[in-house]
C-alpha positions as YAML, in Angstrom:
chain: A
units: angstrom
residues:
- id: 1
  name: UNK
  ca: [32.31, 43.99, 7.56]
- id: 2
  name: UNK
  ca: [33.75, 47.65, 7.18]
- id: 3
  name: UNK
  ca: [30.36, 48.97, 6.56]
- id: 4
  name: UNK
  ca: [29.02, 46.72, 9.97]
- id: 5
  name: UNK
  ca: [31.59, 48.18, 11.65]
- id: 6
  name: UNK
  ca: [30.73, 52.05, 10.94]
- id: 7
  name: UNK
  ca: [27.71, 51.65, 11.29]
- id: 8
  name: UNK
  ca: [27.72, 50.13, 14.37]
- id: 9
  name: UNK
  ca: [30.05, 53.29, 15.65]
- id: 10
  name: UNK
  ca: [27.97, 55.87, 14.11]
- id: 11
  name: UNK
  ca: [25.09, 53.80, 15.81]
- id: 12
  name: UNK
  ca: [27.54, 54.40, 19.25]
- id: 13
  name: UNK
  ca: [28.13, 58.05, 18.63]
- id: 14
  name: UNK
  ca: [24.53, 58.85, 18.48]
- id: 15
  name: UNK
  ca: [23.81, 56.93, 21.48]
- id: 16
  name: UNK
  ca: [21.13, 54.60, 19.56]
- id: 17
  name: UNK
  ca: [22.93, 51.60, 21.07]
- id: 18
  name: UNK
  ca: [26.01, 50.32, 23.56]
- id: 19
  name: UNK
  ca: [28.47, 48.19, 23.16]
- id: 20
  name: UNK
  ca: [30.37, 47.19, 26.06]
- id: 21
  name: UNK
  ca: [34.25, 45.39, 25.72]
- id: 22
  name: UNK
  ca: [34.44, 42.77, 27.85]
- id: 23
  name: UNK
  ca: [38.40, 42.62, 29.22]
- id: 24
  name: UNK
  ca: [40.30, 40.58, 32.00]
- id: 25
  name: UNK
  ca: [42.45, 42.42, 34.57]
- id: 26
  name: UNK
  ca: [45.07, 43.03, 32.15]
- id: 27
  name: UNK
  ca: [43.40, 44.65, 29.75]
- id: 28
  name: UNK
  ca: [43.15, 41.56, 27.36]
- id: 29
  name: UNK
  ca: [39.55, 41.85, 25.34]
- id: 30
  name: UNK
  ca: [37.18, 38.40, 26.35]
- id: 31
  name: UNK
  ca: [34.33, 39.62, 24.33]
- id: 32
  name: UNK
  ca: [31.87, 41.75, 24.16]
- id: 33
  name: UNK
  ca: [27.77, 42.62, 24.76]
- id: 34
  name: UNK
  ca: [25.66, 44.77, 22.56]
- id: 35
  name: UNK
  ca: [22.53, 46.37, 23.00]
- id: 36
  name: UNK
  ca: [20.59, 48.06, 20.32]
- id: 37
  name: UNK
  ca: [17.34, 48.74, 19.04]
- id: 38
  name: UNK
  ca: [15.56, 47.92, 15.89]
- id: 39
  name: UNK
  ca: [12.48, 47.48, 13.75]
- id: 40
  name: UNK
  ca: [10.92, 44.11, 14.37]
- id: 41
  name: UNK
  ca: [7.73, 43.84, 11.70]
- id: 42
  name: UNK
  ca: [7.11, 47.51, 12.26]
- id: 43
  name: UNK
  ca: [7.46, 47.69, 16.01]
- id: 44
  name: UNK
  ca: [10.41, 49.01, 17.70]
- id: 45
  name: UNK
  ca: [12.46, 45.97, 19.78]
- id: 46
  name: UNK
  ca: [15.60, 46.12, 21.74]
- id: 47
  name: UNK
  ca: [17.81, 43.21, 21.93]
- id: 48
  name: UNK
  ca: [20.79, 42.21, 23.40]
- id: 49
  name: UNK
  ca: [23.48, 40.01, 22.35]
- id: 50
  name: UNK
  ca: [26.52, 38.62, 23.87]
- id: 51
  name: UNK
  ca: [30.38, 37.32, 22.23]
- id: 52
  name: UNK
  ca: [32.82, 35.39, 24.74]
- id: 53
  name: UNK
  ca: [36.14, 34.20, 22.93]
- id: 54
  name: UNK
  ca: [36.16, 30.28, 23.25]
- id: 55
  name: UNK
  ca: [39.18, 30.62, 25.68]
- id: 56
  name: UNK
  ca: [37.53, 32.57, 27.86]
- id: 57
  name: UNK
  ca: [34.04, 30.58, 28.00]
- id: 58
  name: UNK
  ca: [32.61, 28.55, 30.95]
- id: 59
  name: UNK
  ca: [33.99, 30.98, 33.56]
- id: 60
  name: UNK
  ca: [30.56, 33.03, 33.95]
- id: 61
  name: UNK
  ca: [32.08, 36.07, 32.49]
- id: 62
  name: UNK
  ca: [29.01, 36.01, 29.61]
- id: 63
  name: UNK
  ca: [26.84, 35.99, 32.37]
- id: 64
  name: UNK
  ca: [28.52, 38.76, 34.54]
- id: 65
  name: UNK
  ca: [29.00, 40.95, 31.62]
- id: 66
  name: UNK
  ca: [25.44, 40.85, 30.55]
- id: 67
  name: UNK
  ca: [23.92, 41.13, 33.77]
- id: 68
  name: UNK
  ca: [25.89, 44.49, 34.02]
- id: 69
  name: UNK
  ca: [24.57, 45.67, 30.44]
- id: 70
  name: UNK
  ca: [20.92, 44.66, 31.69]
- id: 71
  name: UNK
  ca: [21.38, 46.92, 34.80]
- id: 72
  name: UNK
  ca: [22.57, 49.67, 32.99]
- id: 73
  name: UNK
  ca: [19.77, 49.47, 30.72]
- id: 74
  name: UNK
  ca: [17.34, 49.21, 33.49]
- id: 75
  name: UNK
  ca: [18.81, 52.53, 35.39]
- id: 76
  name: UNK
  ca: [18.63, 54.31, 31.58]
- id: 77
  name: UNK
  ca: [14.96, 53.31, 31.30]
- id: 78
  name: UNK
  ca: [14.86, 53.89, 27.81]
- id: 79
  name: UNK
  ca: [15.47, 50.28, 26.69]
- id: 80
  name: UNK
  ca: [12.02, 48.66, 27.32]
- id: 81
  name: UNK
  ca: [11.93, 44.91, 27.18]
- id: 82
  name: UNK
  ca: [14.81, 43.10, 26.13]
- id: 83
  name: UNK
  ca: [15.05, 40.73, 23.86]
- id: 84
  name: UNK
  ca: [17.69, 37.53, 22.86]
- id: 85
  name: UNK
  ca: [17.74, 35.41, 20.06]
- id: 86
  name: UNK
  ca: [20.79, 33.06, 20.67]
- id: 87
  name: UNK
  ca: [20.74, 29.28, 18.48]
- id: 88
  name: UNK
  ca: [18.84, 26.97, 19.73]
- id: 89
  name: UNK
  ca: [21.65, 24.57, 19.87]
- id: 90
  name: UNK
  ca: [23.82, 27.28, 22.10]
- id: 91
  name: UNK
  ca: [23.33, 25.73, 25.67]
- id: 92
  name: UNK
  ca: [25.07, 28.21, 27.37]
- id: 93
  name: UNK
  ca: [23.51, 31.57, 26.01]
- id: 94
  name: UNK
  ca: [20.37, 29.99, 26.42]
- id: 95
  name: UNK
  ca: [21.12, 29.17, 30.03]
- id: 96
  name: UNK
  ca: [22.07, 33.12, 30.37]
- id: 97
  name: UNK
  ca: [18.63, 33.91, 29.51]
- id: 98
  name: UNK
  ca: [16.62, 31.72, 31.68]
- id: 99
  name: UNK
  ca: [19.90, 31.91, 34.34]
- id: 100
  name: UNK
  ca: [18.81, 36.35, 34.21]
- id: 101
  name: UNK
  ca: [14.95, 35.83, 34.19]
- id: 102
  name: UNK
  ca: [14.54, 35.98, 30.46]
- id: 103
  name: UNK
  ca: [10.77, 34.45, 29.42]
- id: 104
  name: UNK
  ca: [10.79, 31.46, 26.50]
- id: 105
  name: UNK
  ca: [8.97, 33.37, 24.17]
- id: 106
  name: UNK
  ca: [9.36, 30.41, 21.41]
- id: 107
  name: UNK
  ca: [11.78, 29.04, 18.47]
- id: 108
  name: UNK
  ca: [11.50, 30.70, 15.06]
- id: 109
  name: UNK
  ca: [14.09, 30.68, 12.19]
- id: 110
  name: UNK
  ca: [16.14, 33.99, 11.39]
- id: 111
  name: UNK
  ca: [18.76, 35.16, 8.60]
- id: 112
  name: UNK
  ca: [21.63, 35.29, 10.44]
- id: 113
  name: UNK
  ca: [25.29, 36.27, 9.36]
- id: 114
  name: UNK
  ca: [25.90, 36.03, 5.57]
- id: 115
  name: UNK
  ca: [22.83, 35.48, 4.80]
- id: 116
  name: UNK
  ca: [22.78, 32.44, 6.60]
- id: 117
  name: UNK
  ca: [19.32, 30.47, 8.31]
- id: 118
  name: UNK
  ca: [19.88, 30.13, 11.79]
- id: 119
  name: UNK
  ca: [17.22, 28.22, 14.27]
- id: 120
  name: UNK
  ca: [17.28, 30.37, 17.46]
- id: 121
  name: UNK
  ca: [15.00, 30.61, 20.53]
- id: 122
  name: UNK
  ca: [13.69, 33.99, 21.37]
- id: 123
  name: UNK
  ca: [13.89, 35.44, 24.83]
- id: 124
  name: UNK
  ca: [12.20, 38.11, 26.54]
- id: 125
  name: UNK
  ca: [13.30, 39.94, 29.49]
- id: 126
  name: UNK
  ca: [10.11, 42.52, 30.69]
- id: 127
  name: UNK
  ca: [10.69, 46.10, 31.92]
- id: 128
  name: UNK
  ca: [11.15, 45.99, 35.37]
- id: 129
  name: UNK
  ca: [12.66, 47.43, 38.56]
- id: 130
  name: UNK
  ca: [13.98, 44.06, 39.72]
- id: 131
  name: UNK
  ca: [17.59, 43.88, 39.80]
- id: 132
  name: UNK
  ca: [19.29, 40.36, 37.79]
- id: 133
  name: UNK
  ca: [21.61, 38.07, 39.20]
...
């Protein structure tokens, strides 16, 4: 994790990807969302992923915080499509794709986390001007 972790700064620094704290009113970190890019079978992808501490889920703050990641992305207009991979068995990340007009793209297995197999559906959210919910 101490390697993840520099990286992902270093990653920061050079402004190659954003990561965005998610905090209530007093300052109290909820999660976070991440953005990055990186090489998908040879072809450059960004994706976007999402972390809301199990106190703090079911309030729409996922949502909220993710939209605001997308629109920043959008205004940048360096990101592209987006893409999400959340589990297939994660109802509510799912329902924050198709909830911000993220296209089923299909299922496919991924190494995940410790070298872990994870089942996740992939998401696509085209380039466009359109603003998200």
């Amino acid at each position: 994790m101490p390697d993840k972790l520099r990286r992902d700064v270093e990653a920061v620094e050079r402004d190659e990807s954003w990561i965005s704290i998610v905090e209530s009113d007093a300052d109290e970190p909820m999660g976070s969302v991440v953005l990055w890019r990186h090489d998908d079978h040879g072809e450059e992808e960004s994706e976007i992923g999402w972390m809301i501490l199990p106190e703090f889920q079911g309030r729409g703050i996922g949502k909220a915080a993710t939209a605001a990641l997308i629109e920043r992305a959008r205004a940048d207009g360096r990101w592209g499509d987006i893409h999400a991979y959340p589990g297939v068995t994660n109802a509510p990340s799912n329902g924050i794709c198709r909830s911000l007009g993220f296209e089923f793209v299909g299922t496919m297995d991924v190494i995940a986390f410790e070298d872990r197999p994870l089942r996740v559906n992939h998401w696509r959210l085209p380039e466009a001007t359109k603003r998200v919910v």
